[in-house]
Residue, then its C-alpha position, 0 to 999 in steps of 0.5 A: x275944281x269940278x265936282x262930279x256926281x250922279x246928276x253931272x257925270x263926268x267925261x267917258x270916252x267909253x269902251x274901247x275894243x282892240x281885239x278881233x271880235x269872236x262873233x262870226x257874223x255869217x251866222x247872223x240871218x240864221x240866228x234872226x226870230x223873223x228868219x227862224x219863224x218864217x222857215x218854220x212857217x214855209x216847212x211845217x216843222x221846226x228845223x231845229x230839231x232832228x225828224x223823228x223816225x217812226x217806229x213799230x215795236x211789239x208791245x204784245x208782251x209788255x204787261x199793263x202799265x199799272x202792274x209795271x208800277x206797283x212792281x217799281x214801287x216794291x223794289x225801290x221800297x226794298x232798296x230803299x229799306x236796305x243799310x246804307x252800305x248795301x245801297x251803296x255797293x250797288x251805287x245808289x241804283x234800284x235798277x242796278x239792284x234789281x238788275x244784279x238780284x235778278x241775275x242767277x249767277x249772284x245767288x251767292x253774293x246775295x246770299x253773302x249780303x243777307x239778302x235771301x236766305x242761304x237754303x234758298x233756291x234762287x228759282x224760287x225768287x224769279x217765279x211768279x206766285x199763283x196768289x196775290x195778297x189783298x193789300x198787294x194786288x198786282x205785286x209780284x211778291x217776288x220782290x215784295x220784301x220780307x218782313x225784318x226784325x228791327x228789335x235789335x235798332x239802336x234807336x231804341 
């Protein structure tokens, strides 16, 4: 009786293959890093990636990034401030909210969800204030959120 071990391995006849194999060997030259480098070496760009396409847009309308921010900030605070069944109605999405408060024809649904004030005029809410608060340069107070009274919580 032999004994075998990890120092005096057994006989393997190793693996044998009996199906097609799926690699399709025309592939082969392509897939080479000496190949790849070399096309990129001979076309300056990487051939792997689409060419982009120039583009010329008028950014004469679009405000300062800075200003974009803060009033990103101030809608996803208020979202975020939100009950959760709220949030969850508009999926979880700032953006979707936004989208949908900013909407004219759903003053009504945000009328319903508590959301503004049912004397309210939603021309109001879109309109651009002439005064800035000190603490909140470069907000629009549009979208700032009011205040809530928080004394009737269950935490205590």
């Amino acid at each position: 009786m032999k004994i075998f071990s990890r120092y005096n391995l057994g006989p393997s006849d190793g693996i044998k293959f009996t199906e097609e194999s799926l690699t399709h060997q025309e592939f082969y030259d392509d897939t080479k890093t000496e190949n790849i480098i070399n096309k990129y070496v001979r076309i300056g760009a990487n051939p792997y990636l689409p060419a982009s396409v120039g583009q010329f847009l008028d950014t004469t309308t679009i405000s300062d990034f800075q200003s974009n921010m803060e009033r990103f900030r101030a809608v996803s605070e208020y979202f975020e401030s939100l009950p959760s069944d709220i949030r969850l109605r508009f999926r979880n999405d700032p953006q979707f909210f936004a989208q949908f408060a900013s909407n004219p024809e759903n003053k009504n649904a945000l009328e319903e969800l508590g959301l503004i004030p049912q004397s309210k005029d939603l021309s109001d809410i879109n309109s651009t204030p002439q005064s800035t608060d000190v603490g909140n340069e470069g907000v629009d107070s549009a979208i700032t959120p009011a205040p809530q009274d928080v004394s009737n919580s269950d935490n205590g």
